[in-house]
N, C-alpha and C positions, 0 to 999 in steps of 0.2 A: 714285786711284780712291776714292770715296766709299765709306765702309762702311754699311753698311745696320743700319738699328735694331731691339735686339734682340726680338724675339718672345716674349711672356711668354703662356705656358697659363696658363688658369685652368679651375679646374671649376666648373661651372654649378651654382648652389643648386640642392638639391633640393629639388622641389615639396613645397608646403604641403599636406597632407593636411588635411580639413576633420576633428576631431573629433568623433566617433560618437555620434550622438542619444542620449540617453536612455535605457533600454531595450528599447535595439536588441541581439539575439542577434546573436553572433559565433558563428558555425557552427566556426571554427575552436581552441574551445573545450576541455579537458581529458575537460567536460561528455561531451562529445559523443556516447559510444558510450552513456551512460546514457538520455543522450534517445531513442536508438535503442531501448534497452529499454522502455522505457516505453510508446513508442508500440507495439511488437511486442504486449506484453502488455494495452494497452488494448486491440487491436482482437480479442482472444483474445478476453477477458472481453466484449464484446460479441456475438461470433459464439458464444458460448456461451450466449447468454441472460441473461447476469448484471450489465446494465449497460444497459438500454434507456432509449432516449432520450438524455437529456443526461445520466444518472445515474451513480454512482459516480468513484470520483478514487482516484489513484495517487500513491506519491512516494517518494523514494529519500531517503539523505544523501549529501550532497556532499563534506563536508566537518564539522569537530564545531560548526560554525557557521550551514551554509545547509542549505535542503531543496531537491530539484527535483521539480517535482509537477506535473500534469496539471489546466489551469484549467477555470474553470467554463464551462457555457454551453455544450459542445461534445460530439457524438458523437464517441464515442470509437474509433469504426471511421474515424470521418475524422480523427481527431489527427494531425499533422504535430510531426515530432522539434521545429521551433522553433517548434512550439505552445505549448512548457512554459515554467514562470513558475518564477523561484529566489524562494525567500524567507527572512529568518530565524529565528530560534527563537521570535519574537514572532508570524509570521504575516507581516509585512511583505514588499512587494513588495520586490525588490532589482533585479531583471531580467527582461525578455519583455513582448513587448505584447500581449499579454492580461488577461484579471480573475484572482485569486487565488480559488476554490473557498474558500463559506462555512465548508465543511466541514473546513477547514485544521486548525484546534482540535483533530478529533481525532484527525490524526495527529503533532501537536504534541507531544499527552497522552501516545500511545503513545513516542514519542522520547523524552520527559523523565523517564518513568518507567524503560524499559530501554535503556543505552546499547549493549546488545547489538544491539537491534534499527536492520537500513540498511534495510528497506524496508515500508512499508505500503499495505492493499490494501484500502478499501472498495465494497463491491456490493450488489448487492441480487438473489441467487438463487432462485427463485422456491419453492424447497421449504423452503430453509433459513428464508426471510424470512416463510412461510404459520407455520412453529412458533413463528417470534420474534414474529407476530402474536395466536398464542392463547396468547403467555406460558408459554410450554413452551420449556426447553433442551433441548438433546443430551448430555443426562450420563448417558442410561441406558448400563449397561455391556452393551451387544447384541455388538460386534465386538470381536474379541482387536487386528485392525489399528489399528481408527482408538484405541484404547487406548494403544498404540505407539506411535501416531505423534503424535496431538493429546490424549489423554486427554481428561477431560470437559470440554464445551464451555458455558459458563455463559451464564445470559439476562441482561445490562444491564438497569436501569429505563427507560421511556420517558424518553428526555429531549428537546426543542425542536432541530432541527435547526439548525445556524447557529449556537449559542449554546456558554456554558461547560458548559451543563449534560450537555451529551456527553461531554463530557473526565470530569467529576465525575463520572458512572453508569457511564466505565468505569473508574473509581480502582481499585475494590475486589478488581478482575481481573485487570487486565494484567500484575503481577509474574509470576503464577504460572498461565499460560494465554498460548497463541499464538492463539487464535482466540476471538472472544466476539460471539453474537447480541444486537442489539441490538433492544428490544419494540418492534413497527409501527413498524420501521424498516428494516435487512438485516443485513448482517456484515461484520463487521472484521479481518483476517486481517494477523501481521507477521512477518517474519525478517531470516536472514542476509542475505539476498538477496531481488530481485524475484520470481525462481523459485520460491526457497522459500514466499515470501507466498503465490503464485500456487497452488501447491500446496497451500498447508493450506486455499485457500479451493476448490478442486475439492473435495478432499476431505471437505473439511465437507458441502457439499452432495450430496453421494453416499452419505455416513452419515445427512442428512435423507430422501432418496429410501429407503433399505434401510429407517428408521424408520417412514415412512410406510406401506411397504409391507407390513412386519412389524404393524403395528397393525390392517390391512387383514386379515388372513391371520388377527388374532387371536390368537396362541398366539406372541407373541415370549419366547425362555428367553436369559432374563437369566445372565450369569456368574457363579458363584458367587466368593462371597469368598477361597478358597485361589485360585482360576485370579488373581484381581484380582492378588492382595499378586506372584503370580509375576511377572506382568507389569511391575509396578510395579518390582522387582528388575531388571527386565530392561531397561527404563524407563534406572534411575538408570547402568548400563556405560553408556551410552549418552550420558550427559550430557545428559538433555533436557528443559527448561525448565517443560514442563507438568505440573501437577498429575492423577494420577486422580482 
């Protein structure tokens, strides 16, 4: 009887996957929940008024090397999580296909100056951005809260949108201030977190709305300097970065 020849298995190559274009998103990225934030909170900051049209940008840190941030050219009520564009500490594209927001500089500025700060938040709110336009900050001492919370709110020089000169007009602020108007321009809000951003820029503008309306009314009573220094005691248990 003839024996029969032996039968050799082999496993079949696995398929050649074609290598991934360019700045192409990988949805299944580390990224991923961050971009969920972002777009959550752009479409905030739109349905609030603070962000019409194409205006205002957002951006997180990634990592102590990339930014993820919200591109230009785009309402922010329609942003899609792989709308966002990573970039490095120079502003450089790294990933996404979209355009990088000329506006990138100033939350570049904000990152380089405090390494405390993962996220920044600029907008243009219609009460806050009317003061930043007749060159009036929010530093009068009206409220014990926003004292506590953000202390005085400084006005930037006008500086050329798109340009270094944003970065430069807010040097003088950012160590010692979370939140700063910027003149015929809006405001710039940053923290721990998205949240956090997001909130000291609500609350910015709710302290321009009580100012306005307090200036309307005529007889706004300033805090005296003992209430201040208490606050300010009260301020430092708390560990919190802004200046009164």
């Amino acid at each position: 009887m003839t024996s029969q020849p032996a039968i050799t298995l082999t496993e079949s190559p696995a398929p050649i996957r074609p290598a991934p274009a360019a700045n192409v998103v990988n949805i299944e990225r580390p990224d991923r929940e961050l971009r969920r934030q972002l777009t959550r909170f752009s479409k905030w900051m739109y349905r609030l008024g603070f962000a019409p049209g194409t205006s205002g940008n957002l951006s997180a840190r990634l990592d102590s090397e990339r930014i993820l941030a919200t591109p230009t050219g785009c309402s922010k009520y329609l942003l899609r999580a792989s709308d966002m564009v990573i970039v490095d500490l120079n502003g450089k594209l790294l990933s996404g296909s979209r355009n990088v927001t000329s506006e990138i500089g100033m939350h570049l500025a904000v990152y380089d100056s405090r390494q405390d700060v993962q996220a920044v938040v600029h907008a243009h709110p219609p009460i806050a951005t009317a003061f930043a336009s007749c060159g009036m900050a929010l530093d009068m001492p009206l409220c014990a809260e926003l004292l506590m919370t953000l202390g005085k709110i400084p006005l930037a020089a006008y500086a050329t949108t798109g340009t270094d000169e944003v970065g430069a007009s807010l040097a003088p602020y950012v160590r010692d201030h979370d939140a700063i108007l910027m003149a015929n321009h809006g405001l710039v809000t940053y923290g721990k977190d998205l949240l956090d951003a997001f909130m000291k820029l609500e609350t910015t503008e709710h302290f321009a709305q009580v100012c306005l309306a307090a200036h309307e009314l005529g007889c706004p009573r300033l805090l005296e300097e003992d209430a201040i220094r208490k606050l300010q005691q009260a301020r430092m248990r708390y560990h919190s970065n802004c200046r009164i």
